[in-house]
C-alpha positions in Angstrom: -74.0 112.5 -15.1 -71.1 114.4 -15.5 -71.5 115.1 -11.6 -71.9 112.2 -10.3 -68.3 111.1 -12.5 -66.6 114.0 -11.1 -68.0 113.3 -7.8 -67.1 109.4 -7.7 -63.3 110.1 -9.3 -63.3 113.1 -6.4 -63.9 110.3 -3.7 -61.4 107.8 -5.3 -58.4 110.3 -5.0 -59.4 110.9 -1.7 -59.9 107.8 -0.1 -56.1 106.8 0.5 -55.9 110.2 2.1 -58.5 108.5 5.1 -57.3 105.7 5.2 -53.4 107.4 5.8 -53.2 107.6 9.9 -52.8 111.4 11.4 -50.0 112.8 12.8 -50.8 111.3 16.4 -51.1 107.6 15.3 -47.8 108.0 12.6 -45.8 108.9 16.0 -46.8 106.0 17.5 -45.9 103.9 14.7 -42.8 106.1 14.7 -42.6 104.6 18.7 -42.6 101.2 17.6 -40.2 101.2 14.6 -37.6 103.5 16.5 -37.8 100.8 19.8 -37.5 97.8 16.5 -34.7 99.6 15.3 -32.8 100.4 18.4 -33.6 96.4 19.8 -31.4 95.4 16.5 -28.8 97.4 17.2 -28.6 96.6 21.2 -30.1 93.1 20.7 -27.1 91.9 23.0 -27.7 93.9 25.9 -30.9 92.8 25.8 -30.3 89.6 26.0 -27.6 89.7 28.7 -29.9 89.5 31.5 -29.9 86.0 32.8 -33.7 86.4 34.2 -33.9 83.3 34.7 -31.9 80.3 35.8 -32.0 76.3 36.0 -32.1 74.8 39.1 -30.9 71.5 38.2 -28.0 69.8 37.1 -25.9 72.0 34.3 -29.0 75.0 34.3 -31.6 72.6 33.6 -35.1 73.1 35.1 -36.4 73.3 36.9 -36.2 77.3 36.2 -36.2 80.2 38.7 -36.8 83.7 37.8 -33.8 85.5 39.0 -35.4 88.9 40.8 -32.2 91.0 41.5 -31.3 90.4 37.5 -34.8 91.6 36.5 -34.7 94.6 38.7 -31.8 95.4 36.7 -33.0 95.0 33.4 -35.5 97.5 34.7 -33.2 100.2 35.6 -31.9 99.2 31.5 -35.4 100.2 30.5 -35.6 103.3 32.6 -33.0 104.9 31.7 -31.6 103.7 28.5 -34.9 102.5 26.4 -36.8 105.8 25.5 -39.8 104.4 23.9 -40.8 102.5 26.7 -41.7 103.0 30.2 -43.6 102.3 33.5 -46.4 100.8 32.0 -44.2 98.3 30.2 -42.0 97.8 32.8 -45.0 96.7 34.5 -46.3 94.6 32.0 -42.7 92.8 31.8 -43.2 92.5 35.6 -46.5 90.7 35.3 -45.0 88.7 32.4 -42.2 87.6 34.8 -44.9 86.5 37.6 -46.7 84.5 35.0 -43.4 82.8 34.3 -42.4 82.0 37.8 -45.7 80.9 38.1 -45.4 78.3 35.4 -41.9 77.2 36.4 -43.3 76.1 40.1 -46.6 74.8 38.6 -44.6 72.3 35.3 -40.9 72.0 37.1 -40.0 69.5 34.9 -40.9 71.8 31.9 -37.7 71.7 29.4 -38.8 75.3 28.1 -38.8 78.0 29.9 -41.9 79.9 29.8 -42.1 83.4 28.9 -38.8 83.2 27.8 -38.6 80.2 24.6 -38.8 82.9 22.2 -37.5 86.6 21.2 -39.9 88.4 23.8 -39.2 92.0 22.4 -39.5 91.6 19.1 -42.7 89.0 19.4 -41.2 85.5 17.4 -39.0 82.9 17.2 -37.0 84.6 14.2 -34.1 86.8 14.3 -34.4 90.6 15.0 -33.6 90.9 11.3 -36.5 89.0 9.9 -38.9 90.4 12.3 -38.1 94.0 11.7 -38.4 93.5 8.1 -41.7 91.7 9.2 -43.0 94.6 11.0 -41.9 97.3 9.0 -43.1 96.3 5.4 -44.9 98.7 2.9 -47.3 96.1 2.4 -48.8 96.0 5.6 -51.8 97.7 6.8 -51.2 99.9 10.2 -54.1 100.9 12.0 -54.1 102.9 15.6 -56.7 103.0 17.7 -56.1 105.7 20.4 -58.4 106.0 23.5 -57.5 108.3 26.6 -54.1 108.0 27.1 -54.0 104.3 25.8 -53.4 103.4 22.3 -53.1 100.1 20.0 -50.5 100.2 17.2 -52.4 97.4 15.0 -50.2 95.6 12.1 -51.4 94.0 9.4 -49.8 91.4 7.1 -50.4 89.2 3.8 -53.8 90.0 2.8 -57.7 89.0 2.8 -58.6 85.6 4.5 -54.4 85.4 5.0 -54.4 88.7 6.6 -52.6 88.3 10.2 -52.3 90.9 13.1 -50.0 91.8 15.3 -51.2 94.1 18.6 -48.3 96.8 20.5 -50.0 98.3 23.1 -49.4 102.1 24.2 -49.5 104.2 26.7 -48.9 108.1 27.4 -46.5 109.3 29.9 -45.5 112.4 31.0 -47.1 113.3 27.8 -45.4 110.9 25.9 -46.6 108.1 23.9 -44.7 104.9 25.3 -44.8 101.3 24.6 -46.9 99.8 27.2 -46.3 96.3 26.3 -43.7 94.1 23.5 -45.9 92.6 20.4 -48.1 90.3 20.0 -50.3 88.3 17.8 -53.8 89.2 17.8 -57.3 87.4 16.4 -58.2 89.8 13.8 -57.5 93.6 12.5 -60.8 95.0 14.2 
């Protein structure tokens, strides 16, 4: 008996230590929470690129994505945005396709897709809120890395209220990069 006790309270200290992430995973989340951090502090640059434009009278739609401006914001990212790179550049580009796609397809649209809420930080709240959001001690973080592609998984609130969010990652040059900005996910899996 006296084992099995020592063996069970041996397993209970131990657990948390599993469930911790290892050094690899922590420096993704690191990734994330840096690019969080720095998006706060340069949330205005970020937001000067007019990607987009209306067409109509006083900028009203319909929209058009504005290439020459998105270029730029890519040459931003490249050289001024550490924690991300081609593979999120890319991802923004496909984003961008999506939107320009949208705008031809619903012209009359009043919101532009793609762009009606805070694309980097993955809501319709401030910066502020969403890093707090994202950053919690109460939330569950869970990486799953494969090859040279990762998922930072977050977790908030708990059982049935439990929501995810989903950062994908990619390594660069030996690097681990964001590879796209956050969204929600179905479950925690």
């Amino acid at each position: 008996m006296k084992k099995l006790l020592s063996a069970l309270m041996l397993l209970l200290f131990t657990l948390p230590a599993f469930a911790q992430l290892n050094a690899e995973q922590a420096a993704i989340k690191k990734v994330f929470f840096d690019f969080l951090a720095f998006y706060k502090k340069n949330e205005a640059k970020f937001n000067s690129f007019k990607l987009y434009k209306g067409t109509g009278e006083e900028n009203n739609p319909p929209y058009k994505l504005q290439w020459k401006e998105a270029e730029k914001y890519f040459t931003y990212l490249r050289t001024n945005v550490p924690f991300v790179g081609e593979a999120y550049i890319n991802a923004e580009r496909n984003h961008f396709k999506d939107s320009e796609k949208n705008f031809k397809d619903y012209p009359e649209e009043e919101l532009p897709s793609g762009f009606d809420y805070d694309r980097w930080a993955g809501g319709q709240e401030s910066i502020e809120y969403t890093y707090k959001w994202y950053t919690s001690k109460a939330n569950k973080y869970k990486v799953i890395i494969n090859g040279n592609k990762a998922t930072l998984k977050i977790g908030s609130g708990s059982g049935k209220d439990m929501s995810w969010s989903v950062v994908p990652f990619a390594k660069e040059n030996g690097k681990w990069k964001m590879a796209d900005n956050i969204y929600p996910a179905d479950d925690g899996n």
